[in-house]
C-alpha positions as CSV (number, residue, x, y, z in Angstrom):
1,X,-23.1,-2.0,19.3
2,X,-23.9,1.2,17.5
3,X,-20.9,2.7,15.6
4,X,-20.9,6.3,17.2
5,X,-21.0,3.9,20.8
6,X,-18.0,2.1,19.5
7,X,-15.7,5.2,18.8
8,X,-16.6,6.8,22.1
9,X,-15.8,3.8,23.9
10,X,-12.3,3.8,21.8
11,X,-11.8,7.5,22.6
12,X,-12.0,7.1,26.0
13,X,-9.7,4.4,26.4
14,X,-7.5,6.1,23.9
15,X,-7.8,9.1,26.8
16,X,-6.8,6.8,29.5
17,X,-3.4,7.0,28.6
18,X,-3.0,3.4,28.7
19,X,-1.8,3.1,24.8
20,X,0.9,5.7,25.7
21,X,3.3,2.9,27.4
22,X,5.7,0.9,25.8
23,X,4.7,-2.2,27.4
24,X,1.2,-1.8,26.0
25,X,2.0,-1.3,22.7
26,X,4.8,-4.2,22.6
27,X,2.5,-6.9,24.7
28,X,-0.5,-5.7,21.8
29,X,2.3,-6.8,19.1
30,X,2.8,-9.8,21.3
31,X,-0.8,-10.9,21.3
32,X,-1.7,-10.2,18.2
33,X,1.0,-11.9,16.7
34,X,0.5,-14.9,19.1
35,X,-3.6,-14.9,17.8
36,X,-2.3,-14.5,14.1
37,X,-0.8,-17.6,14.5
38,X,-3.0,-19.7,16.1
39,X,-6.0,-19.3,13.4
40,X,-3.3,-19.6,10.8
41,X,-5.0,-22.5,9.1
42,X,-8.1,-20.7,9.5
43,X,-6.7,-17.8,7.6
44,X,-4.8,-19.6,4.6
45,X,-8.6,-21.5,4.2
46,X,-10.2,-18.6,3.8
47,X,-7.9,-17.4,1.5
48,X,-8.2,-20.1,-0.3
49,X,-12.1,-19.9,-0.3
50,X,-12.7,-16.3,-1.0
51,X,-9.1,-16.0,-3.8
52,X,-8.0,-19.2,-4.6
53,X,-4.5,-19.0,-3.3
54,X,-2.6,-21.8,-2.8
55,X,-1.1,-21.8,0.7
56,X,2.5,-21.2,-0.6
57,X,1.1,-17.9,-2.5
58,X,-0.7,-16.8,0.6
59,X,2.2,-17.3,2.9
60,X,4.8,-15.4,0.6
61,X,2.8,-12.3,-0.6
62,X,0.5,-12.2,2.6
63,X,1.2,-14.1,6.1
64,X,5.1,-14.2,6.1
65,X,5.2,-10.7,5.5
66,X,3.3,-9.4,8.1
67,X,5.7,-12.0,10.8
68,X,8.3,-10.3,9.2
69,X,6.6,-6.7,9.8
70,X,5.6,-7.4,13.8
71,X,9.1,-9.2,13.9
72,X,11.3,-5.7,13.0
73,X,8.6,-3.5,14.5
74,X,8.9,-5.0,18.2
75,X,12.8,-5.1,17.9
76,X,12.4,-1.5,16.6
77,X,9.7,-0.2,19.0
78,X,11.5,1.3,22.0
79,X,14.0,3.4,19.7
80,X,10.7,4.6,17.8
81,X,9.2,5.5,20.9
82,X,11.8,8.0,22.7
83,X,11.8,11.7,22.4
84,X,14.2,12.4,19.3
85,X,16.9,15.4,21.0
86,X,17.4,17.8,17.4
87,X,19.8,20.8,17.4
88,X,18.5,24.3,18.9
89,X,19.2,27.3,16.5
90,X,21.7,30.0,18.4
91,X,18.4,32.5,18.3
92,X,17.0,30.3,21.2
93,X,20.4,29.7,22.8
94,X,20.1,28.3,26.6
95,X,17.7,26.2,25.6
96,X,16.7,22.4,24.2
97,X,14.6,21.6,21.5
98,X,13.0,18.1,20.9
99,X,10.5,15.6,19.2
100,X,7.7,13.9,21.0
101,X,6.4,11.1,19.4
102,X,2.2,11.0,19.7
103,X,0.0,9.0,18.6
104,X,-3.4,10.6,16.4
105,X,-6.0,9.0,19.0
106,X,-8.7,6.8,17.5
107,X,-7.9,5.5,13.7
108,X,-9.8,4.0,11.4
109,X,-8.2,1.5,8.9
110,X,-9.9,0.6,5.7
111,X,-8.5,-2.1,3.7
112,X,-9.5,-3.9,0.3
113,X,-10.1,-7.8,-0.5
114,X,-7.1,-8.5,-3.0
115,X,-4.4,-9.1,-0.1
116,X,-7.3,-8.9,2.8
117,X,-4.7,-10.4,5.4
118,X,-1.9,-8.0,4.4
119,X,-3.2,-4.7,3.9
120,X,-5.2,-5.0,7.1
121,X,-2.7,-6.2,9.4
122,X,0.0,-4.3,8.5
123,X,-1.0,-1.1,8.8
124,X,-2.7,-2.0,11.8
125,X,0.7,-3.4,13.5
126,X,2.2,0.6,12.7
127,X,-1.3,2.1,14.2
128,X,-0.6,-0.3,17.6
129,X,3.1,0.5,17.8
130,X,2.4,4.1,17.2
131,X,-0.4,3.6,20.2
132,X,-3.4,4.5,18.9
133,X,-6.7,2.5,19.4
134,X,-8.1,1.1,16.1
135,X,-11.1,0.5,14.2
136,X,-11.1,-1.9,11.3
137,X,-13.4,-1.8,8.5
138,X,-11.9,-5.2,6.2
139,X,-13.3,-5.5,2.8
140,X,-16.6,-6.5,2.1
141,X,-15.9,-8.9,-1.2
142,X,-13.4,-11.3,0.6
143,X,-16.2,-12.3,3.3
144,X,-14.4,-15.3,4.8
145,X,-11.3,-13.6,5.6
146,X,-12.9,-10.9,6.9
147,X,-14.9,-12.8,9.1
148,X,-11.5,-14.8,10.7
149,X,-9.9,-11.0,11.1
150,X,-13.0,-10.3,12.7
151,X,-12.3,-13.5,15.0
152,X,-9.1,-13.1,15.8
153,X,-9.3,-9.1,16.6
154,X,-11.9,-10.1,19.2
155,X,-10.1,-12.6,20.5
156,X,-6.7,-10.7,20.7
157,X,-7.8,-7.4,22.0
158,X,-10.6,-5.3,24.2
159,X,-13.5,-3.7,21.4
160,X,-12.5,-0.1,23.2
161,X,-9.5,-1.0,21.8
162,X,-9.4,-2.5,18.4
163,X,-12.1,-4.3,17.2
164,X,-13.6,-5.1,13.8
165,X,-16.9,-3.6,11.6
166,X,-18.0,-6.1,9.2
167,X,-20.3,-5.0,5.9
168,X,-20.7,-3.2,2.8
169,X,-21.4,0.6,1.6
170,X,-23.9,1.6,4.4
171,X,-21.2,0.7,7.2
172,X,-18.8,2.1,5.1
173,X,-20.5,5.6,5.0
174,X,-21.6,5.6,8.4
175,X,-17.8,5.4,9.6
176,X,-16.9,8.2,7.2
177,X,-19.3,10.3,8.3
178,X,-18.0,9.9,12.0
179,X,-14.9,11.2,13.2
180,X,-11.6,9.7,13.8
181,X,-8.2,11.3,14.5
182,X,-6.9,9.1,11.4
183,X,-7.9,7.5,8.5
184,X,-5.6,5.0,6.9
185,X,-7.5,3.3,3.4
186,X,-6.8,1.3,0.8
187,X,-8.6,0.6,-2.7
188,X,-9.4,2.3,-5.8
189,X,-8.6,6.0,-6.7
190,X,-12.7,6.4,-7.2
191,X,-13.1,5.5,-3.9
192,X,-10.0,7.1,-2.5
193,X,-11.9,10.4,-3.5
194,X,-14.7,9.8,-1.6
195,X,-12.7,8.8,1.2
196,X,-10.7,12.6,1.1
197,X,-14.1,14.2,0.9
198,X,-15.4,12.9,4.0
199,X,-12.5,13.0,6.0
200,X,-12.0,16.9,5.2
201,X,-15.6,17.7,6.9
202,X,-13.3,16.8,10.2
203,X,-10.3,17.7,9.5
204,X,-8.7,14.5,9.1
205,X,-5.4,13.7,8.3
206,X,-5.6,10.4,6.0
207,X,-3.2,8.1,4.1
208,X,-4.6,7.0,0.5
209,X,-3.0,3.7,-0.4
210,X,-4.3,3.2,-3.9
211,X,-3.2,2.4,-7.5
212,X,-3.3,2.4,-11.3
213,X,-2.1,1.7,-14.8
214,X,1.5,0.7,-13.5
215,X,3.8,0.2,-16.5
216,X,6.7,-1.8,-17.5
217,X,9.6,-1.1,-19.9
218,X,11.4,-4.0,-21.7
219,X,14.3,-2.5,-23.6
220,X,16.6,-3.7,-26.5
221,X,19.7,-4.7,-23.6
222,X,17.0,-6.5,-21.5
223,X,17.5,-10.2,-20.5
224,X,14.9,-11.1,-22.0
225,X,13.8,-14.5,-20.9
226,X,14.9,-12.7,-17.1
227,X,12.0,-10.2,-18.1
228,X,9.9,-12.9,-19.2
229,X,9.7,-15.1,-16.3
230,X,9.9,-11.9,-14.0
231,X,7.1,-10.1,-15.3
232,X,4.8,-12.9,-15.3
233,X,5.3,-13.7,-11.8
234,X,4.3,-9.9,-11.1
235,X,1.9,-10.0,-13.3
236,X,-0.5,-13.1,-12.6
237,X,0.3,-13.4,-9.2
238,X,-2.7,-13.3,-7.5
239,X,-4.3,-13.5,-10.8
240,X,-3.5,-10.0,-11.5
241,X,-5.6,-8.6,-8.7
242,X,-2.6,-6.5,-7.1
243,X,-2.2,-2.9,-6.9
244,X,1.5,-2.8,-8.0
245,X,1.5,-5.3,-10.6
246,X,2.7,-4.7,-14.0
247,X,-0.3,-3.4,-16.1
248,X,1.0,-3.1,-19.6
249,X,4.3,-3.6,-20.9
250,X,6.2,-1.6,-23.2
251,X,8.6,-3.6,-25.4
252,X,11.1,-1.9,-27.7
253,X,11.0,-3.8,-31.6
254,X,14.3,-4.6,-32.0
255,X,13.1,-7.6,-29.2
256,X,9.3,-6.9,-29.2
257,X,8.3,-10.8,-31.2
258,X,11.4,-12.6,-28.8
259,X,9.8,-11.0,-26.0
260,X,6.3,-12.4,-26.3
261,X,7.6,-15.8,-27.3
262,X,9.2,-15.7,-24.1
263,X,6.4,-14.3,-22.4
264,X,4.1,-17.4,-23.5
265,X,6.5,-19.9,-22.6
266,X,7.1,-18.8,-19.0
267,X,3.2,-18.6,-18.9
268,X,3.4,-22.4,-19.5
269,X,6.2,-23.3,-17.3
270,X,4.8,-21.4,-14.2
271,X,1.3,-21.9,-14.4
272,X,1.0,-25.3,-17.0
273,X,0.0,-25.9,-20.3
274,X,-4.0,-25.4,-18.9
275,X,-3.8,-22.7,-16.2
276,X,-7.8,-23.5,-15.4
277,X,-6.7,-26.9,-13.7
278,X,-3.9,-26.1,-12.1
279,X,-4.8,-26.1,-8.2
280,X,-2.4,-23.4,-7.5
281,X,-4.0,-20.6,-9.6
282,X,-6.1,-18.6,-8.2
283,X,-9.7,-16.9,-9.0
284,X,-11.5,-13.2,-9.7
285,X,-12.9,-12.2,-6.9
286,X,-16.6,-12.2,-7.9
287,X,-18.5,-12.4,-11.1
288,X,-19.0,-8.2,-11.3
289,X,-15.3,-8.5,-12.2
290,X,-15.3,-11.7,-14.0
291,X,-17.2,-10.1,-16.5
292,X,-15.6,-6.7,-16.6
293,X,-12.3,-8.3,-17.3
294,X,-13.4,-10.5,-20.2
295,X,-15.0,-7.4,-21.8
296,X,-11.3,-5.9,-21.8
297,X,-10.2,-8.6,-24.1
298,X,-9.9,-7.8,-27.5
299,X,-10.1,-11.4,-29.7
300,X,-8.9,-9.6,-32.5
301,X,-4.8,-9.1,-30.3
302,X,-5.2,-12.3,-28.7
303,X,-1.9,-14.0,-28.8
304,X,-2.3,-16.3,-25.7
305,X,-5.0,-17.2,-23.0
306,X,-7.9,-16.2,-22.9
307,X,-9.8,-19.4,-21.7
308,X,-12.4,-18.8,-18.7
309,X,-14.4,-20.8,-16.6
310,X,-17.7,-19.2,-15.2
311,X,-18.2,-21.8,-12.1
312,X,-14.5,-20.9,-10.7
313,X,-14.3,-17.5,-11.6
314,X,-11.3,-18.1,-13.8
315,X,-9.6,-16.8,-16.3
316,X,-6.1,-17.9,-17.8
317,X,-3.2,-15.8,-18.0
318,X,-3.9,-13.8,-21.4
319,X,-1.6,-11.9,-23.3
320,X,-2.5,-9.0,-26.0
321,X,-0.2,-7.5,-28.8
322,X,0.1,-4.9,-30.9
323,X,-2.1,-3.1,-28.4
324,X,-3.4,1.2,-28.2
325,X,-3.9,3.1,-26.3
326,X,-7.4,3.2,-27.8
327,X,-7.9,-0.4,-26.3
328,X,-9.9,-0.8,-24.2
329,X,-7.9,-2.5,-21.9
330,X,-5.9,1.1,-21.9
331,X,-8.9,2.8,-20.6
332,X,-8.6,1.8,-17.0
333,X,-7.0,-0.3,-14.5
334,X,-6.9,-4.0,-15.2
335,X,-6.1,-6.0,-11.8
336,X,-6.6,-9.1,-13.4
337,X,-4.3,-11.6,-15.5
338,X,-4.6,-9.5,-18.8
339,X,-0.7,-8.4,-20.2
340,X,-1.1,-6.1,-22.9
341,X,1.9,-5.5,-24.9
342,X,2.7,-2.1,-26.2
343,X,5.7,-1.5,-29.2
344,X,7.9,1.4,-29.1
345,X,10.6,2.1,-31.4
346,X,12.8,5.0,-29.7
347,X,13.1,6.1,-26.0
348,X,11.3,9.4,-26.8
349,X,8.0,7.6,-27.2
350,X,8.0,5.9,-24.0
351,X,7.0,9.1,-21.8
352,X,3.9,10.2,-24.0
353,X,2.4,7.0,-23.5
354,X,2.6,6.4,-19.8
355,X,2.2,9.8,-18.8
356,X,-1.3,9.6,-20.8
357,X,-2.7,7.9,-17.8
358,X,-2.7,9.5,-14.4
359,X,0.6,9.2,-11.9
360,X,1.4,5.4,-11.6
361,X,2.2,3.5,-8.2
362,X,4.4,1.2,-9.8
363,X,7.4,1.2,-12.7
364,X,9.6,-1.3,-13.9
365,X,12.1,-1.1,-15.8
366,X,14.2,-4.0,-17.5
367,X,17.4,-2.8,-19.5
368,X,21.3,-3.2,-18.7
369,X,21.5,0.8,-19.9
370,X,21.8,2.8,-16.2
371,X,21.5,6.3,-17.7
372,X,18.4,5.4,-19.4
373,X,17.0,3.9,-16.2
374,X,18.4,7.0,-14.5
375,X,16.7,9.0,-17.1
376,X,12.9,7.6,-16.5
377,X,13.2,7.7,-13.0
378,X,14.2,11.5,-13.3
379,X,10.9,12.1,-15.5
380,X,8.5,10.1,-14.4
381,X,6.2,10.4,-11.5
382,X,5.6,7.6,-9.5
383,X,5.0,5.5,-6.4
384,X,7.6,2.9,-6.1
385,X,9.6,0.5,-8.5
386,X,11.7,-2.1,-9.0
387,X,14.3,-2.1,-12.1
388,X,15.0,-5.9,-13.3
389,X,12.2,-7.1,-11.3
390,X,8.7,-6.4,-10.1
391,X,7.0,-6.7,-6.8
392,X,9.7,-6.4,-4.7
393,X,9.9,-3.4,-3.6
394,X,7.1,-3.6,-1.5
395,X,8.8,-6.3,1.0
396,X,11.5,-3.6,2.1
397,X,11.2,-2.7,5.5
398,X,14.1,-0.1,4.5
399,X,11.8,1.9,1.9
400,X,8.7,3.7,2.4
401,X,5.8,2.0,0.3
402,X,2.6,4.4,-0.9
403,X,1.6,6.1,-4.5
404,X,1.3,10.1,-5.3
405,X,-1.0,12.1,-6.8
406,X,-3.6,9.5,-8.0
407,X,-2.0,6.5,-6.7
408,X,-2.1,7.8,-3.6
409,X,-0.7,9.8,-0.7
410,X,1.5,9.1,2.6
411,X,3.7,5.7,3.1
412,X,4.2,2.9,5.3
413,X,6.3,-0.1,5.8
414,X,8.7,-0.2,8.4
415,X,9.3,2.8,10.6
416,X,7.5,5.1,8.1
417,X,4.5,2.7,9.6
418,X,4.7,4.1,13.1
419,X,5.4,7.9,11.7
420,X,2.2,7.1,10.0
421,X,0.1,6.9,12.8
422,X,2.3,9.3,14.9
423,X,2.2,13.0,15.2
424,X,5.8,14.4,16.7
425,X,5.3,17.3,18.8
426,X,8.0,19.9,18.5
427,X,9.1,20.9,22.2
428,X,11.7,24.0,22.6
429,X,12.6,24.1,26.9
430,X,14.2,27.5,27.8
431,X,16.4,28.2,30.5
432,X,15.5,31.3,32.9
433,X,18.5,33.5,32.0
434,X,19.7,34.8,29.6
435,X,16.6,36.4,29.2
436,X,17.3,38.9,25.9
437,X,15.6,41.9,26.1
438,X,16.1,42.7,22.2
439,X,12.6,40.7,21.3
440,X,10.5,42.4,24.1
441,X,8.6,45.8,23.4
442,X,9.7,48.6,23.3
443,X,11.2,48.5,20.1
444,X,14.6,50.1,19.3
445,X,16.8,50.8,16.5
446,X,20.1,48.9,18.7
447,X,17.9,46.1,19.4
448,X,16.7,46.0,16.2
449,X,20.3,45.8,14.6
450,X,21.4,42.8,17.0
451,X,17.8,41.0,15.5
452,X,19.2,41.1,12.1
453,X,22.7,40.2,13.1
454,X,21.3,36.6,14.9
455,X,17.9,35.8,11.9
């Protein structure tokens, strides 16, 4: 079926009214969920196919939570769903004011191929509750797990409700160049661009869900082997290819040598003394950015790593010091399991370098010192952080996840998944008397001072 014939098809089911009822939106959660887990073995083997991740890895940072995301939206769904009641200003006195909550209509959902299981289902879980019908366009580069999503949307639900596009850049333009009432994507800030060009020949509202050079600050109070152990679990998880993991560290002097020792030992204890043969660690997605990573390795600040195996697509948890920002692994964004390691001597050089690259989605910060943290969360601009820790953040259903300014725009997680995908109407009901006369024509100086006394 043609694209266009697809969307029309979901527009008029989306103008049945069907999606509007609760039960529809909570039996969708039901059965998707329900499909989710029967092809769950399906999905942690293609996860394993197309990144290498061990089942445990796949299960924490993808499958568990999304169950934990349908799992708080359906308990959450009916409150989510009623007409909020707000306060009606004394100007429109005998009279009701309220918030409708409607879905866009037809949405399209883009998502990448470094969490392919997460980023797609989740947003799709706020577009159901919110009662839209959906469109998904999975990643092109993670071709197994695209094809079980594929599966289990077809099996789960009606395509003139949500069903599944499968390709590369010529599907992907020919669904930008149609209209939806949404647009959720995530991916690169390059692409993001493209993305907001198209959608604005439409109209279309749009959530960007993107990323950047995230940084971390290790400070002369830091636990160091805490900041150690932390930030490479944030940083090679996945083998670096996640939007919010650390990608360059900032370590004060006064701890700067301590820190990388520590750094290399954890690297060892997590991952073994030969990364490359450990079944657990994963792989680079495909040899186009195999190669582009191993060109961002500078020999010359090698201080661990480095090793790289062609046939698997791997590359070992590498660490660079005494690194510029006229590296070349400061040029860009990394997502891969490079940690380049800045010095700093005072606080007051921390803000020139991080706010040489473009808005960030993710900060961490390790120190015990709360005014500084207080500080450089005051001054800089950013998506979403942790302090202590990295990653975490993002598991919150409490806390709105998305970037700003070239990381991103909009948020989801949690209820701010269903506002996503929902327009609230603003509804003022008036009662038939008091009817003033002071706003009707003609105009008169009384009239005119009662105005001013009420606005």
């Amino acid at each position: 079926m043609l694209i266009n014939e697809i969307v029309e098809n979901q527009r008029a089911y989306f103008i049945s009214g069907i999606t509007l009822f609760f039960e529809h939106r909570l039996d969708a959660l039901d059965k998707l969920e329900e499909t989710i887990r029967k092809h769950e073995k399906e999905i942690l083997a293609a996860l394993k196919a197309d990144l290498g991740k061990s089942e445990q890895e796949a299960y924490m940072t993808e499958l568990g939570l999304v169950y934990s995301s349908l799992k708080y939206t359906k308990k959450h769904l009916r409150k989510w769903s009623k007409p909020k009641r707000v306060k009606t200003p004394l100007v429109n006195f005998r009279g009701k004011s309220w918030r409708l909550p409607s879905p866009y209509g037809n949405v399209l959902i883009m998502s990448p191929w470094n969490y392919p299981i997460l980023l797609t289902l989740d947003p799709l879980i706020g577009a159901l509750a919110a009662g839209n019908t959906v469109l998904v366009k999975p990643g092109s580069y993670s071709e197994n797990v695209s094809n079980v999503l594929a599966k289990i949307i077809a099996e789960a639900f009606p395509p003139e409700y949500v069903t599944v596009v499968l390709g590369g850049r010529k599907e992907n333009t020919e669904l930008l160049d149609t209209k939806f009432d949404y647009i959720f994507f995530t991916g690169s800030p390059a692409v993001g661009k493209i993305v907001q060009a198209k959608a604005s020949v439409h109209l279309t509202p749009i959530s960007l869900e993107l990323g950047g050079k995230s940084p971390a600050i290790v400070d002369e109070t830091a636990k160091i082997n805490l900041a150690a152990r932390r930030l490479v679990f944030g940083k090679y998880t996945n083998v670096g290819q996640t939007c919010i993991a650390p990608d360059y560290v900032l370590v004060h002097d006064a701890v700067y040598e301590k820190f990388i020792a520590a750094v290399k030992n954890e690297i060892v204890t997590q991952f073994g003394s030969d990364p490359l043969l450990n079944k657990d660690y994963g792989k680079i997605i495909n040899e186009h950015h195999f190669d582009r990573l191993l060109g961002l390795i500078n020999e010359e600040k090698l201080v661990h790593g480095g090793e790289s195996n062609r046939e698997t697509l791997q590359i070992a948890p590498t660490v660079l010091k005494d690194v510029t920002l006229d590296d070349a692994v400061m040029g860009e964004e990394i997502f891969g399991p490079i940690m380049p390691i800045i010095k700093y001597h005072n606080d007051e050089e921390l803000e020139p370098i991080i706010l040489h690259n473009p808005t960030p989605l993710a900060f961490y910060i390790f120190s015990e010192r709360d005014e500084f943290i207080e500080h450089m969360h005051n001054k800089i601009s950013f998506g979403g952080g942790s302090v202590n820790d990295t990653l975490q953040h993002i598991a919150s259903h409490y806390m709105p996840f998305g970037g700003v300014g070239n990381s991103g725009m909009g948020s989801y997680h949690g209820k701010w998944s269903f506002d996503t995908f929902t327009h609230y109407k603003s509804i003022y009901q008036k009662k038939a008397k008091p009817d003033l006369s002071m706003r009707y024509q003609p105009y008169s100086e009384k009239n005119y001072k009662r105005i001013r006394k009420f606005l």
